[in-house]
C-alpha positions as CSV (number, residue, x, y, z in Angstrom):
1,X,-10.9,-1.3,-8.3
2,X,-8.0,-0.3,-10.2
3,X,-6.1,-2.0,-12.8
4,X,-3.1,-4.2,-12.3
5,X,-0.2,-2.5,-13.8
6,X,3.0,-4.3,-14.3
7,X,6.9,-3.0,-13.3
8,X,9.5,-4.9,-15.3
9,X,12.8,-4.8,-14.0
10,X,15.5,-6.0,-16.0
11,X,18.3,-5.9,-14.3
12,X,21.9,-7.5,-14.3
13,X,23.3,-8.8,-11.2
14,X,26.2,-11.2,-11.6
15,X,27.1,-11.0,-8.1
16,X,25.5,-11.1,-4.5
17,X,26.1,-7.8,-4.2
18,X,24.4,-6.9,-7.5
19,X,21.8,-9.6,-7.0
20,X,21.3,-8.0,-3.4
21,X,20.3,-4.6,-5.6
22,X,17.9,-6.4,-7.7
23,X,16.1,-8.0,-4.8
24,X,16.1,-4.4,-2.6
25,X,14.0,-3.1,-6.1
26,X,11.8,-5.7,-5.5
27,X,11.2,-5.3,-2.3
28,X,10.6,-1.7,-2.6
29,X,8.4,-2.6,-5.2
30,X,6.4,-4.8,-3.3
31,X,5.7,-2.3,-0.5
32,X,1.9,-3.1,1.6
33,X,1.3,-0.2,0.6
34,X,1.5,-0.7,-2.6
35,X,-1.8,-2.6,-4.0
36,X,-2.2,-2.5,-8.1
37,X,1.0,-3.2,-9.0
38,X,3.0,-6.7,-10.0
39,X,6.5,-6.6,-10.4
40,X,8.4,-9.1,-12.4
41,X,12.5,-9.5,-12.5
42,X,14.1,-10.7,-16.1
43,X,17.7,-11.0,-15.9
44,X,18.3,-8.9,-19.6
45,X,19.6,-12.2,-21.1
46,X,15.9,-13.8,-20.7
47,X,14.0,-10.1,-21.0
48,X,13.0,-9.7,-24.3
49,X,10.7,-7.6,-26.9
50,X,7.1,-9.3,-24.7
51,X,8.3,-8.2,-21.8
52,X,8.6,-4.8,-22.7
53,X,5.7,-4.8,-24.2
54,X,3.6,-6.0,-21.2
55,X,5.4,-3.2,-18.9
56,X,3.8,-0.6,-17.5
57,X,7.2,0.9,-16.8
58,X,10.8,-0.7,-16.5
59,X,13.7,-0.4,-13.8
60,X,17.2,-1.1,-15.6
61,X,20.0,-2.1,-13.9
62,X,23.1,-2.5,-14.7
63,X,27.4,-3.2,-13.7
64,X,29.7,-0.6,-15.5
65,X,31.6,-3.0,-17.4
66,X,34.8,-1.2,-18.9
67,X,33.0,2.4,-18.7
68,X,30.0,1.3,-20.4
69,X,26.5,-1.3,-19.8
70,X,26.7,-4.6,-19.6
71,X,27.1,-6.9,-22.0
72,X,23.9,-8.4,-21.3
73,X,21.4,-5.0,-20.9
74,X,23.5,-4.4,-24.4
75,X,22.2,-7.6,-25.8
76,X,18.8,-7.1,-23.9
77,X,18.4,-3.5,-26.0
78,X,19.9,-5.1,-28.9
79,X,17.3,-8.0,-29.2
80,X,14.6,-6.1,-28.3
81,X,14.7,-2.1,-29.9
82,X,13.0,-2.6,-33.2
83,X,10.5,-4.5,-32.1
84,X,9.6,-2.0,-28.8
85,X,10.3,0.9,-30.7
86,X,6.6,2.3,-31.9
87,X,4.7,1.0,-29.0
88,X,6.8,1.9,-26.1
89,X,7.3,5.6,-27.1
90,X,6.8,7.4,-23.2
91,X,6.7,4.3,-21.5
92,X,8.2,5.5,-17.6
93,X,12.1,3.6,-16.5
94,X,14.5,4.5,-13.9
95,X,18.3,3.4,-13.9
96,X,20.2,1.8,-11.3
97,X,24.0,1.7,-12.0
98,X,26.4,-0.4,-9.6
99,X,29.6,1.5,-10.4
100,X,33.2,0.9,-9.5
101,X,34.4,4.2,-11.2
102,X,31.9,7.1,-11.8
103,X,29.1,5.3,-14.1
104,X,29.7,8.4,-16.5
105,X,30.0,6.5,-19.5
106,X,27.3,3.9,-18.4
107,X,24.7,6.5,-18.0
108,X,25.5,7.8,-21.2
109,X,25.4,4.6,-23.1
110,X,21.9,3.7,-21.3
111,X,20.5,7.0,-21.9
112,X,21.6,7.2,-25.3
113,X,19.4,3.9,-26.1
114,X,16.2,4.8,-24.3
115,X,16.4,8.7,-26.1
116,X,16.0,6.7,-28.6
117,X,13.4,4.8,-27.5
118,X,11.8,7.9,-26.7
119,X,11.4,6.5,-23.4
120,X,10.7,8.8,-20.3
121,X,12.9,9.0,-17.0
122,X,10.7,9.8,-14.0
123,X,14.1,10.5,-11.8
124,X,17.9,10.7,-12.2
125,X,19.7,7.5,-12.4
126,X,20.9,6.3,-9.4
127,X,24.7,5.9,-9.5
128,X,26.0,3.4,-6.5
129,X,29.7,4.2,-6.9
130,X,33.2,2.9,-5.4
131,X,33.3,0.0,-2.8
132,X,29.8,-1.5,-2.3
133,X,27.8,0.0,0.6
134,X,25.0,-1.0,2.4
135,X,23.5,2.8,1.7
136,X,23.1,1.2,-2.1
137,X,20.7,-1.6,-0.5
138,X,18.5,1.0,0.9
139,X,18.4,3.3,-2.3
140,X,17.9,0.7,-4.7
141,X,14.9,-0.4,-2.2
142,X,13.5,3.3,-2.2
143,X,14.0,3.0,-6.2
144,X,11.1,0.1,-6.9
145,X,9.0,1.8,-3.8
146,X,8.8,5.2,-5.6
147,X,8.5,3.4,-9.2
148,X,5.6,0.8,-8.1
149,X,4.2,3.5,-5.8
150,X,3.9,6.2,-8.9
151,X,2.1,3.4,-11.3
152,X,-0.2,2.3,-8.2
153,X,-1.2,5.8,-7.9
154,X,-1.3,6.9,-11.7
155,X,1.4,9.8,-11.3
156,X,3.0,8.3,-14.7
C-alpha cells in the first residue's frame, strides 16, 4: 500500500466565484480515482510555515489585486519563506490566477517568490481571465485532478 501524500492548497477566494475555484480544486483533487492522496484547503491568512512543511506539493491561488497577488498569498509568503526555505527546495505547486485583466503581473510576482523558493512548477499557471466563466470551474477542477493524480501515481 502506498503512502498518503498530502496536497495543500492555499488559495484565496473572497468571493463565490473565487470560492467556487477553490472548491472545483478540490474536487478535482478528490477524484475516485484518486486513492493515496489527502487534500487540505488553508485560506493563505491561516496557511502557514507547518503547512508547507507537511505538503507534498501546493496549489496557489490567487485574485489579481491591482496587477499583482493578493494581499493575503503576500502575507501567506511573507510569514512563511524563511522558515520553508531549506526544506521545501523542489517541492511540486501549480498556480491558479482569477484575473480581471491579463494576470501578467500576478504571475510574475508569484513566480518571482517560488524561484526563490526554488520551488518546481509541474504546468503553466492557469490564468482565468476577463468576466468569470463557467469554463474556469472546469479548469480549475482538471487543476487538483492532474495535481493529486501526479502525487497518487509518484510522477513528482
Amino acid at each position: 500500500m502506498s503512502e498518503t501524500k498530502r496536497l495543500l492548497v492555499v488559495a484565496h477566494a473572497p468571493s463565490p466565484n473565487t470560492r467556487r475555484l477553490a472548491e472545483a480544486v478540490l474536487s478535482g483533487a478528490a477524484h475516485p480515482d484518486i486513492e493515496h492522496v489527502e487534500t487540505v484547503w488553508k485560506p493563505p491568512l491561516e496557511a502557514g510555515p507547518d503547512d508547507v512543511l507537511a505538503a507534498d506539493a501546493v496549489v496557489l491561488g490567487t485574485t489579481e489585486n491591482l496587477g499583482y497577488m493578493s494581499g493575503a498569498l503576500k502575507d501567506f509568503f511573507d510569514r512563511t519563506y524563511y522558515s520553508v526555505l531549506e526544506e521545501t527546495q523542489g517541492l511540486p505547486y501549480a498556480l491558479y490566477i482569477r484575473a480581471g485583466h491579463d494576470g501578467t503581473g500576478t504571475r510574475r510576482g508569484v513566480e518571482t517568490i517560488v524561484t526563490g523558493l526554488r520551488w518546481k512548477a509541474v504546468q503553466d499557471p492557469l490564468i482565468c481571465r476577463g468576466e468569470f466563466q463557467e469554463a474556469f470551474v472546469s479548469q480549475c477542477e482538471e487543476l487538483g485532478m492532474y495535481m493529486a493524480a501526479g502525487l497518487d501515481s509518484a510522477v513528482f
